[in-house]
C-alpha positions as CSV (number, residue, x, y, z in Angstrom):
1,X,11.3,16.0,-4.8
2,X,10.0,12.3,-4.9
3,X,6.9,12.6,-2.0
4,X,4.2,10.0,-1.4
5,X,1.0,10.9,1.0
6,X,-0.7,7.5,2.1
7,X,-4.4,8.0,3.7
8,X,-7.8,5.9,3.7
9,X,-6.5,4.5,7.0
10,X,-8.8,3.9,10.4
11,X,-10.0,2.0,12.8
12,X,-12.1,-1.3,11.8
13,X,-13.5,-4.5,12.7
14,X,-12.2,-7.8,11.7
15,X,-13.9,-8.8,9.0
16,X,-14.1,-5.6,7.8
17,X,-12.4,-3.8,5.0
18,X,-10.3,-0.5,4.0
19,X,-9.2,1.2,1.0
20,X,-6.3,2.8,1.0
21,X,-4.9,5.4,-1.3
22,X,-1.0,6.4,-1.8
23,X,-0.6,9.7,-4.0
24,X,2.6,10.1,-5.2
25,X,4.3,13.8,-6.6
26,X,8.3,14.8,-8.0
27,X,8.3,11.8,-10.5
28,X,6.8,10.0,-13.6
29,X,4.5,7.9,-11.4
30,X,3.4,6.2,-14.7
31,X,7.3,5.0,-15.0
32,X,7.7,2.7,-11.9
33,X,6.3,-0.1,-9.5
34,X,5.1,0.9,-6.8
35,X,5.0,-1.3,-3.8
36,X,2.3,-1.2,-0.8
37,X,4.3,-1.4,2.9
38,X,3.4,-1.8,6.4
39,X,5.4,-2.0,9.5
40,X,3.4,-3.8,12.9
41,X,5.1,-2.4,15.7
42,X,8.2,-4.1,17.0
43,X,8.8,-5.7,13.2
44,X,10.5,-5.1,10.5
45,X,8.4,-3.2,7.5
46,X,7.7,-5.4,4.8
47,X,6.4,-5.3,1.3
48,X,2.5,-6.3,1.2
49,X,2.0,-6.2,-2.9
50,X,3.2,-4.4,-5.7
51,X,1.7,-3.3,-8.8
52,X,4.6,-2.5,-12.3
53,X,3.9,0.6,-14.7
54,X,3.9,-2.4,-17.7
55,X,2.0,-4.9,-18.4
56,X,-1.6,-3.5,-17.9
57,X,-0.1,-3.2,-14.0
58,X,1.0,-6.9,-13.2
59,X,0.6,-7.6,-9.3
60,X,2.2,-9.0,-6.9
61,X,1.1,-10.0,-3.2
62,X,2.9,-11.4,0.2
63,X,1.3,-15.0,0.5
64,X,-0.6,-13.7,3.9
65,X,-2.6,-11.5,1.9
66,X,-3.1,-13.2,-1.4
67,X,-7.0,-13.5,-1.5
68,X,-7.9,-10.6,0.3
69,X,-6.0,-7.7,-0.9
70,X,-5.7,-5.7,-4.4
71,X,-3.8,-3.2,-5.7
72,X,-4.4,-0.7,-8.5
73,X,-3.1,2.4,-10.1
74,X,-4.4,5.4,-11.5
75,X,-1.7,6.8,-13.9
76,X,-3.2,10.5,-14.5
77,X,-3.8,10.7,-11.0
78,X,-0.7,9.4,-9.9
79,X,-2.2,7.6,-7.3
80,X,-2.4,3.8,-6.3
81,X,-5.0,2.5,-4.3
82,X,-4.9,-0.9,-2.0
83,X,-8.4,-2.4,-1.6
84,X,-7.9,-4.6,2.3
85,X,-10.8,-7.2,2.6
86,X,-11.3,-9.6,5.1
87,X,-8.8,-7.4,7.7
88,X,-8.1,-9.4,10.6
89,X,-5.4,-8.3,13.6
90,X,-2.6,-9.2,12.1
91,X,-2.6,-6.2,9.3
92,X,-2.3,-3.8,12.3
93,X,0.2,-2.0,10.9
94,X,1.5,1.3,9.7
95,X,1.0,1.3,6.0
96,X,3.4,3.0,3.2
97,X,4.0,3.1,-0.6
98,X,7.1,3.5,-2.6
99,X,9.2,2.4,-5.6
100,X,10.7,-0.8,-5.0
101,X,13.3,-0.6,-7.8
102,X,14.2,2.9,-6.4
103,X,13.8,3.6,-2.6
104,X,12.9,7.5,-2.1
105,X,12.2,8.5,1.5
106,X,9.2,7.3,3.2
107,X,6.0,9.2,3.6
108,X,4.1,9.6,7.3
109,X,1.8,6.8,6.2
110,X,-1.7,5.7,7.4
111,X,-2.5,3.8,10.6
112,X,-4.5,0.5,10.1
113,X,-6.0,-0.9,13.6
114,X,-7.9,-3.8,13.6
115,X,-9.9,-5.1,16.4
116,X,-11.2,-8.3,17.0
């Protein structure tokens, strides 16, 4: 069974930065993209970047966070970490991972809270 477990998630100052990590289980993580989500309350969830399993890992980044956030992969560890610089309170927001090209359920993910 396909199961991701986000963490790395708290409670920081704008400004400040986070890094995140999504492990993933019940696939061959080195076989997909895996895409970095977050849902603010009261909006929809959106995709934040992405990161393909060719290429060397090409990425991909929603134009508000160009600049500030990165996203890598570890294939033996099946795990792909998010590095969030420069939060500010807009990324308040739950945060998720999953395959974009193949939607499998969604984990509990990690609270972000920024304060300014």
């Amino acid at each position: 069974q396909v199961q991701f477990v986000e963490s790395g998630g708290g409670l920081v100052q704008s400004g400040g930065s986070l890094r995140l990590s999504c492990a993933a289980s019940g696939f061959i993580f080195s076989s997909y993209t895996i895409g970095w989500y977050r849902q603010a309350p009261g909006k929809e969830r959106e995709l934040v970047a992405r990161i393909t399993n060719f290429g060397g890992g090409i990425t991909n980044y929603l134009d508000s966070v160009k600049g500030r956030f990165t996203i890598s992969r570890d294939n033996a560890k099946n795990t792909v970490y998010p590095q969030m610089n420069s939060l500010n309170a807009e990324d308040t927001a739950v945060y998720y991972c999953n395959r974009p090209t193949s939607m499998a359920n969604w984990g509990q993910g990690t609270q972000v809270t920024v304060s300014s």
